[in-house]
Kinemage of the C-alpha trace (Angstrom):
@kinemage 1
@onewidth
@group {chain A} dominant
@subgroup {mainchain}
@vectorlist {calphas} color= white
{ca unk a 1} P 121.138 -85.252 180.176
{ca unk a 2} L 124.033 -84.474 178.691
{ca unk a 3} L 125.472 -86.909 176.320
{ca unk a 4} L 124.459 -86.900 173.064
{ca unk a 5} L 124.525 -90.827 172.916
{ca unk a 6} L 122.477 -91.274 175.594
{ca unk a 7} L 119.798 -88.309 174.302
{ca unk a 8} L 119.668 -90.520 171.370
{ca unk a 9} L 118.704 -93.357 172.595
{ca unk a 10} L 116.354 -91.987 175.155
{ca unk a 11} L 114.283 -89.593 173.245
{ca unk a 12} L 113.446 -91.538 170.143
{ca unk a 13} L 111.828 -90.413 167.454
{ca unk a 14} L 108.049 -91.375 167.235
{ca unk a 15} L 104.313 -89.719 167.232
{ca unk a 16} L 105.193 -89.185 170.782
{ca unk a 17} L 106.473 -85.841 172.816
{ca unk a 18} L 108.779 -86.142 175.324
{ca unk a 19} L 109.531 -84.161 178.297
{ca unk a 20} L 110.733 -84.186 182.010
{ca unk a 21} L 108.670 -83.936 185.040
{ca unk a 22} L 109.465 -83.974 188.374
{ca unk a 23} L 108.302 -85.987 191.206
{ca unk a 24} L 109.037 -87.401 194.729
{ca unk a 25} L 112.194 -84.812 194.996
{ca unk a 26} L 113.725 -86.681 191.355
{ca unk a 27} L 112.854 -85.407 187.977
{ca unk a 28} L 111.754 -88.497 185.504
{ca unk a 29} L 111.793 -88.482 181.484
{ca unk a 30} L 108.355 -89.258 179.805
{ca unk a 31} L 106.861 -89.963 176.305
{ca unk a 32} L 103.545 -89.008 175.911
{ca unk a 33} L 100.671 -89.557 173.171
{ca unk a 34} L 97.351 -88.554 173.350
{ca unk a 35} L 94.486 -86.734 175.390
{ca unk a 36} L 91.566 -87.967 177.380
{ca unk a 37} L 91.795 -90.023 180.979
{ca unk a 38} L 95.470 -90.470 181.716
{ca unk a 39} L 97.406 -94.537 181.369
{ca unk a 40} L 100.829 -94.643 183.249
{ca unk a 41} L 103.015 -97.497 181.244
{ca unk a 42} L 105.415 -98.905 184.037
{ca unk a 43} L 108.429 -100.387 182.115
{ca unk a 44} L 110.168 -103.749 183.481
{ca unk a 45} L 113.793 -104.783 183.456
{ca unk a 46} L 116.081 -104.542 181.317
{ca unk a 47} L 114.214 -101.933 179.810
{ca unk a 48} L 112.838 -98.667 179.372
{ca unk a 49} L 109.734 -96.349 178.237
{ca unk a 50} L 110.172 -97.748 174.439
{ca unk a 51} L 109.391 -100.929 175.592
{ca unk a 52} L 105.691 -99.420 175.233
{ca unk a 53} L 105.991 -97.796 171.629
{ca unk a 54} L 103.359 -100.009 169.949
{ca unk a 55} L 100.612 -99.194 173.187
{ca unk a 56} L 100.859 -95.797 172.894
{ca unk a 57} L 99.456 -94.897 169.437
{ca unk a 58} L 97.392 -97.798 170.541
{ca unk a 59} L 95.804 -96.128 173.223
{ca unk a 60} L 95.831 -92.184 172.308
{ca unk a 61} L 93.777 -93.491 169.353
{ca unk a 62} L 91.427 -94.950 171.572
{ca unk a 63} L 90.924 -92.026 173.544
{ca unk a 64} L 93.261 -91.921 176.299
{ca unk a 65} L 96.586 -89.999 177.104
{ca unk a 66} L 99.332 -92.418 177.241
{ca unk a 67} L 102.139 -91.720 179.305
{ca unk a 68} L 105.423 -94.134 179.564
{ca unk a 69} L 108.177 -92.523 181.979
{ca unk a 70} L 111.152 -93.962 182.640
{ca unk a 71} L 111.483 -94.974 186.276
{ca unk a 72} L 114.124 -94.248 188.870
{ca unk a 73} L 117.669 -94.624 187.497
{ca unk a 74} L 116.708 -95.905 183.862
{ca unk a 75} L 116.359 -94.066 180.667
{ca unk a 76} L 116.160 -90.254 180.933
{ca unk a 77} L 114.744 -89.938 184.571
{ca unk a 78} L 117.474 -89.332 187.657
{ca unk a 79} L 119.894 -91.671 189.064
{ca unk a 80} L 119.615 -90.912 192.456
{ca unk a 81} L 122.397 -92.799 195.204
{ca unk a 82} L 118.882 -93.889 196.692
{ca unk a 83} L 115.303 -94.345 196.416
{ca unk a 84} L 115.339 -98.015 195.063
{ca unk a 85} L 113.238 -99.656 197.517
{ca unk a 86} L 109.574 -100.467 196.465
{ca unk a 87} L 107.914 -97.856 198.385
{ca unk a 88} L 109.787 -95.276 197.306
{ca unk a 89} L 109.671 -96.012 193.454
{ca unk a 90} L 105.899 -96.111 193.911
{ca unk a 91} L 105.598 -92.821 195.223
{ca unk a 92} L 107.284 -92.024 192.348
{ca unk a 93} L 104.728 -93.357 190.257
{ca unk a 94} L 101.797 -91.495 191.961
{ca unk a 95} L 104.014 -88.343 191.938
{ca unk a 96} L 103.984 -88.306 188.398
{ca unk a 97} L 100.813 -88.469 187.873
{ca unk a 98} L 100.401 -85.060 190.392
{ca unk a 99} L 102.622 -83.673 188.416
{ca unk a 100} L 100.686 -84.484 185.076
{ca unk a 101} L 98.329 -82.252 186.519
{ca unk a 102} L 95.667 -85.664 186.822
{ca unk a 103} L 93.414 -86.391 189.321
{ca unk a 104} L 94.288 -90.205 188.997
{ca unk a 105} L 95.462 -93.126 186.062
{ca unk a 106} L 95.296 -96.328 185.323
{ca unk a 107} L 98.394 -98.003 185.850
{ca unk a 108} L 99.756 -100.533 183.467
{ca unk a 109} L 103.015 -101.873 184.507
{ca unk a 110} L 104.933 -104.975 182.828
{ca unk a 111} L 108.033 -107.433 185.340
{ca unk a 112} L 109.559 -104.323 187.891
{ca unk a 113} L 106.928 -101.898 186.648
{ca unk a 114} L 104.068 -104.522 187.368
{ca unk a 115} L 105.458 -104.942 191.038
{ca unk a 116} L 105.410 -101.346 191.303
{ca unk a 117} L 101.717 -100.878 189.694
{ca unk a 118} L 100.696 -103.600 192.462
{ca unk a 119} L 102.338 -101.492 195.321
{ca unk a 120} L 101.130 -98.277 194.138
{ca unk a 121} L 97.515 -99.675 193.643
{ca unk a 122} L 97.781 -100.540 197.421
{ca unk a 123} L 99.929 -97.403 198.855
{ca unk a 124} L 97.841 -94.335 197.154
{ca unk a 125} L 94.075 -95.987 196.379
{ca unk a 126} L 93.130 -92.756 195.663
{ca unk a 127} L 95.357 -91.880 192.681
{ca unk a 128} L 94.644 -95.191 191.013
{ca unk a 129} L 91.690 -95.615 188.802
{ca unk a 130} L 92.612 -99.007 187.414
{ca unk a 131} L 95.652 -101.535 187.541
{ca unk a 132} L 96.512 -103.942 184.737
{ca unk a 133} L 99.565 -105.831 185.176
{ca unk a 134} L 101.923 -107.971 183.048
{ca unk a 135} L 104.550 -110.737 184.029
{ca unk a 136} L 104.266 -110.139 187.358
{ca unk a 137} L 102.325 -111.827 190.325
{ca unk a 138} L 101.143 -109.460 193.591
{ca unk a 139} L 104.322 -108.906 196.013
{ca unk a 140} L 103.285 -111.140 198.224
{ca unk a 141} L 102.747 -113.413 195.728
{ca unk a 142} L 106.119 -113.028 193.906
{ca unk a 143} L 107.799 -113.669 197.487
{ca unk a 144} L 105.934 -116.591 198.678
{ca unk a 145} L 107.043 -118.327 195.289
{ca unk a 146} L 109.910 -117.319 195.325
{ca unk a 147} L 110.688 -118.893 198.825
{ca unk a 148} L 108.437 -121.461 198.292
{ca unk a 149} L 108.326 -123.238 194.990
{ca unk a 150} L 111.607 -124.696 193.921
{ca unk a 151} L 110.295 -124.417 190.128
{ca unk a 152} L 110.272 -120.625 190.414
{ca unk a 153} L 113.531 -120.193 192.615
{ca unk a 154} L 115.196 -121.732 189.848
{ca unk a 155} L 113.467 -119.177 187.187
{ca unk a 156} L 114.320 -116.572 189.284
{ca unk a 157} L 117.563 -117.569 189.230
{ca unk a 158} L 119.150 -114.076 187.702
{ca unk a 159} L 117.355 -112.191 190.445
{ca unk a 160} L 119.544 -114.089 193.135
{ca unk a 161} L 122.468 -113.471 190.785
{ca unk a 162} L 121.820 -109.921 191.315
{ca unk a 163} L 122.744 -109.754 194.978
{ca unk a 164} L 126.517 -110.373 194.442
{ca unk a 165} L 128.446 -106.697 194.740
{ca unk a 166} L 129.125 -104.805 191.401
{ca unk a 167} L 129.551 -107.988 189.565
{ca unk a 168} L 126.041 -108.306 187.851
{ca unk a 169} L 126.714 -104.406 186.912
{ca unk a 170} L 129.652 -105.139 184.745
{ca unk a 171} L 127.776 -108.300 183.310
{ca unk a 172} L 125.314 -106.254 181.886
{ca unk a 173} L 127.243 -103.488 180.157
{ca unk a 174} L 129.815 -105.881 178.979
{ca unk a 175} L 130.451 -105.944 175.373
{ca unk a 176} L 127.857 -103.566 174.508
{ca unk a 177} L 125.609 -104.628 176.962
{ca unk a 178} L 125.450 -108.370 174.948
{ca unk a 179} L 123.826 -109.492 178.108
{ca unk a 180} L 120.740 -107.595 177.775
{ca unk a 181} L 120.379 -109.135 174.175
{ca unk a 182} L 120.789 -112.371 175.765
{ca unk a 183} L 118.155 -111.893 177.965
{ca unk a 184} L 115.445 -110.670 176.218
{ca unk a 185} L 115.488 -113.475 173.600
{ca unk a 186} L 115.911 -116.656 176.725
{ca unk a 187} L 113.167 -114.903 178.422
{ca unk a 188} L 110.972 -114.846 174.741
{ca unk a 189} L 108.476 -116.834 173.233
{ca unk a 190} L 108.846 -118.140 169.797
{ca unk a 191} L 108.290 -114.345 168.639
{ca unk a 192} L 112.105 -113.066 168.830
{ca unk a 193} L 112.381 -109.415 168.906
{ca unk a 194} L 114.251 -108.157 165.882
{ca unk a 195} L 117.820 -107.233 166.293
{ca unk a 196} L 117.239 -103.364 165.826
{ca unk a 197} L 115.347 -103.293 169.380
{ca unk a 198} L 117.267 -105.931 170.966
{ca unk a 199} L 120.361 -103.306 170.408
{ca unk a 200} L 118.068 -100.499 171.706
{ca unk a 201} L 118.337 -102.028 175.161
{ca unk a 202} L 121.458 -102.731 174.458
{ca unk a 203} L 122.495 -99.002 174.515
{ca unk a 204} L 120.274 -97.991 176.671
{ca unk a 205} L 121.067 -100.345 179.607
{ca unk a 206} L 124.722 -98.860 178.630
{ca unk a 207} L 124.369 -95.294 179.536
{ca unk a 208} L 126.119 -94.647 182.970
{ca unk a 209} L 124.878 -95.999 186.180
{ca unk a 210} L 121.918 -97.264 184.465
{ca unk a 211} L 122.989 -101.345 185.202
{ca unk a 212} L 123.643 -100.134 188.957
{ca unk a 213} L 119.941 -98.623 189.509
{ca unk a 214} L 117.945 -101.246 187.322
{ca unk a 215} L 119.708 -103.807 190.085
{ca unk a 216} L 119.242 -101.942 192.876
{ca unk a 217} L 115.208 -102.982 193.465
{ca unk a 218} L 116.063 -106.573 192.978
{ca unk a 219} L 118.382 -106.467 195.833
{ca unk a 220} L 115.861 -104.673 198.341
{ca unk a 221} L 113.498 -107.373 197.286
{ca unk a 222} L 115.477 -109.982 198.684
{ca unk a 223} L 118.096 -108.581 201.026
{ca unk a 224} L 115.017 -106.985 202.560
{ca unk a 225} L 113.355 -110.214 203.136
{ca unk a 226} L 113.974 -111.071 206.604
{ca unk a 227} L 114.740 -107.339 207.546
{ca unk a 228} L 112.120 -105.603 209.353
{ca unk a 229} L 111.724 -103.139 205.898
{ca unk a 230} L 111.007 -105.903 203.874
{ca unk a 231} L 108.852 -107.402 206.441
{ca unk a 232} L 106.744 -104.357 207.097
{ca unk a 233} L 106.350 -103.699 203.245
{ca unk a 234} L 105.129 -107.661 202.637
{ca unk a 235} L 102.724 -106.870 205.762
{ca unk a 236} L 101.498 -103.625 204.300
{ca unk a 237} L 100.694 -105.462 200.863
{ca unk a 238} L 97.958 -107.860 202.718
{ca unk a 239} L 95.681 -104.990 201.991
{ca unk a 240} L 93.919 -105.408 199.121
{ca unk a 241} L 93.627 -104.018 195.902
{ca unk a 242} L 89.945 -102.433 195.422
{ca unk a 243} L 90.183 -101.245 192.478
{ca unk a 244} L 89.271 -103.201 188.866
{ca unk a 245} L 92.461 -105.482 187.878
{ca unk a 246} L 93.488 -106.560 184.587
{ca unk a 247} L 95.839 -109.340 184.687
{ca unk a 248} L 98.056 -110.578 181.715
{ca unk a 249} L 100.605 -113.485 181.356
{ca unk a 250} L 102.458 -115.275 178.807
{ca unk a 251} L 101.644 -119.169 178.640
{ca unk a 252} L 105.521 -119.849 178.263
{ca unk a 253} L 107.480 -117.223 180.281
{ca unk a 254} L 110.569 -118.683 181.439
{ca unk a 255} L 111.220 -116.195 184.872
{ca unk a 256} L 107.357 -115.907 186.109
{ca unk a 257} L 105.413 -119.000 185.800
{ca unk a 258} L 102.118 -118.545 185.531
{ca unk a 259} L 101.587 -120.904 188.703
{ca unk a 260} L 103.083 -118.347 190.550
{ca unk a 261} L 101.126 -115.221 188.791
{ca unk a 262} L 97.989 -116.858 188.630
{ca unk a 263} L 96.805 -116.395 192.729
{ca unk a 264} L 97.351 -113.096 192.792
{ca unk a 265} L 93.483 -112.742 192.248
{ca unk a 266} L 93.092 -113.426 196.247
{ca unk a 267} L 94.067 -109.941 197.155
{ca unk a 268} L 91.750 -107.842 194.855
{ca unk a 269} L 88.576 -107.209 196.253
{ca unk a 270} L 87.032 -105.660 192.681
{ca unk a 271} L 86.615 -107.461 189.453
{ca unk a 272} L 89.485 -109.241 188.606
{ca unk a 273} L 89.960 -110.158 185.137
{ca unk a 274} L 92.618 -113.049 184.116
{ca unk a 275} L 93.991 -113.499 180.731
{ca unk a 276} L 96.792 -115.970 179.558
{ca unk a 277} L 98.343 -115.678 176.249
{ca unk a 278} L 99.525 -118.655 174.888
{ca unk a 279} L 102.585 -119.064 172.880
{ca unk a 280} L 103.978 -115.783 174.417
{ca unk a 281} L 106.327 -115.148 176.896
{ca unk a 282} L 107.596 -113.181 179.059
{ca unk a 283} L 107.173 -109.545 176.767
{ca unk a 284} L 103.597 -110.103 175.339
{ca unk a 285} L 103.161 -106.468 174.851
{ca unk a 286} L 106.273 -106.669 172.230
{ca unk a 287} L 105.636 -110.563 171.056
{ca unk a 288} L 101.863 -109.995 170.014
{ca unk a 289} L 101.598 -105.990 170.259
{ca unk a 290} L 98.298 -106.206 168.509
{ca unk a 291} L 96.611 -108.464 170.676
{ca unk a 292} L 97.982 -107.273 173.790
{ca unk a 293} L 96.733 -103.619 173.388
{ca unk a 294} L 93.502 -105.208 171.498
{ca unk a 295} L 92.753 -106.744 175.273
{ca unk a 296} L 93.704 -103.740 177.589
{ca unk a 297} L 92.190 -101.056 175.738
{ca unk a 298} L 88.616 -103.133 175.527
{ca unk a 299} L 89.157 -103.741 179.128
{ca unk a 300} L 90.153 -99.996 180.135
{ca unk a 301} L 86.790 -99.142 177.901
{ca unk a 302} L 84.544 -101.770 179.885
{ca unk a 303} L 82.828 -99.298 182.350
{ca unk a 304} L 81.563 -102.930 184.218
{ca unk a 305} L 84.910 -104.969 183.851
{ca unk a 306} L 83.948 -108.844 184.941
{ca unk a 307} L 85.298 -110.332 187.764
């Protein structure tokens, strides 16, 4: 990357390295803390890898090697003209960890990065040890309420706004990418983020091309819907997850209720472990940092997680 503006914002300063790997013919930015049995922090929209700075001292002092990357088109990793589609993005996932050099991870992902950790969970068994997920119901899940239940159409309201051509791009970057600001704090419990990460997103959502790729998954989701893509993918996720899930919600997020997280359960065939935080909303891992890496890293240490 070449601009030193962008640099900055990318590769913060923290206990943390950073590097570039590459992956599923792309090359992705990480930050990375740690040694032992390797957690992949998916990041959601409209963020990026920072979005995990408090979990990953959390959980290289517990004994594991943290890993956020930046996914497809955000942050430091490639913009690429394509590649946005779920599939794709969660081969990108499992190439990363190949490329760490791991035999497998546990995947934590958080909104788009949860979606992803569901899909790659599903796609590549194999390289997936464990899946906790945040803000995010199973794909099949997240569709059938989103066609379904009027309540969460209406949440979900920005994702439809996201199908209109170039328009939602210039929203976001406008002003200094105010938007972003704006939509961190609506989608937020009582626990506002300060204003010193809110303009962190700010600037990084602002880096070129950036708004264009963080959109671009949103409109497979639905354009793909009734196209046979979308319908092959939804048919694909019936199989279910078999490995021990972790699943984490905020009593009061505005964009994912938890009626439409909460059956998500019925496709894991493994222990299945729900947990509801009340008072938070749709960013518990930056509203209540503390508790939320208290709860995954006793969970990721349970060798006989509870159903």
């Amino acid at each position: 990357m070449t601009d030193p503006s962008a640099t900055s914002v990318v590769r913060l300063d923290g206990p943390w390295t950073h590097r570039d790997v590459a992956a599923n013919g792309a090359r992705f930015h990480i930050a990375e803390m740690g040694d032992g049995p390797l957690v992949l922090l998916l990041h959601g929209f409209p963020q990026y890898w920072w979005t995990w700075r408090h979990q990953l001292p959390a959980l290289a002092e517990a004994g594991f090697r943290a890993v956020a990357m930046d996914l497809r088109g955000v942050g430091g990793s490639d913009r690429t003209p394509r590649g946005y589609d779920p599939a794709n993005l969660a081969l990108d996932i499992t190439g990363v960890i190949r490329s760490l050099g791991e035999p497998d991870a546990a995947l934590v992902g958080h909104d788009l990065g949860g979606y992803l950790a569901w899909t790659a969970a599903v796609m590549r068994p194999k390289l997936v040890r464990r899946l906790a997920v945040s803000s995010m119901p199973h794909p099949r899940r997240w569709r059938s309420a989103m066609l379904g239940d009027i309540r969460q159409t209406k949440a979900g309201s920005y994702i439809w706004g996201f199908q209109r051509p170039w328009l939602p791009e210039r929203q976001l970057v406008a002003d200094g990418g105010a938007l972003v600001g704006e939509l961190i704090r609506d989608w937020s419990g009582p626990r506002l983020p300060d204003d010193a990460a809110v303009d962190t997103y700010r600037k990084a959502m602002c880096i070129p091309s950036t708004a264009h790729c963080s959109i671009e998954p949103y409109r497979w989701m639905v354009r793909s819907m009734a196209r046979p893509d979308g319908i092959q993918f939804n048919r694909r996720m019936k199989r279910p997850v078999r490995v021990p899930t972790l699943h984490l919600h905020g009593s009061l997020d505005p964009v994912l209720r938890t009626r439409s997280a909460a059956g998500s359960g019925e496709y894991v065939e493994a222990p299945y472990r729900w947990r509801l935080f009340d008072g938070l909303g749709h960013f518990p891992h930056e509203e209540d940092p503390v508790a939320f890496s208290k709860e995954l890293v006793e969970w990721l240490k349970d060798p006989e997680p509870d159903r």
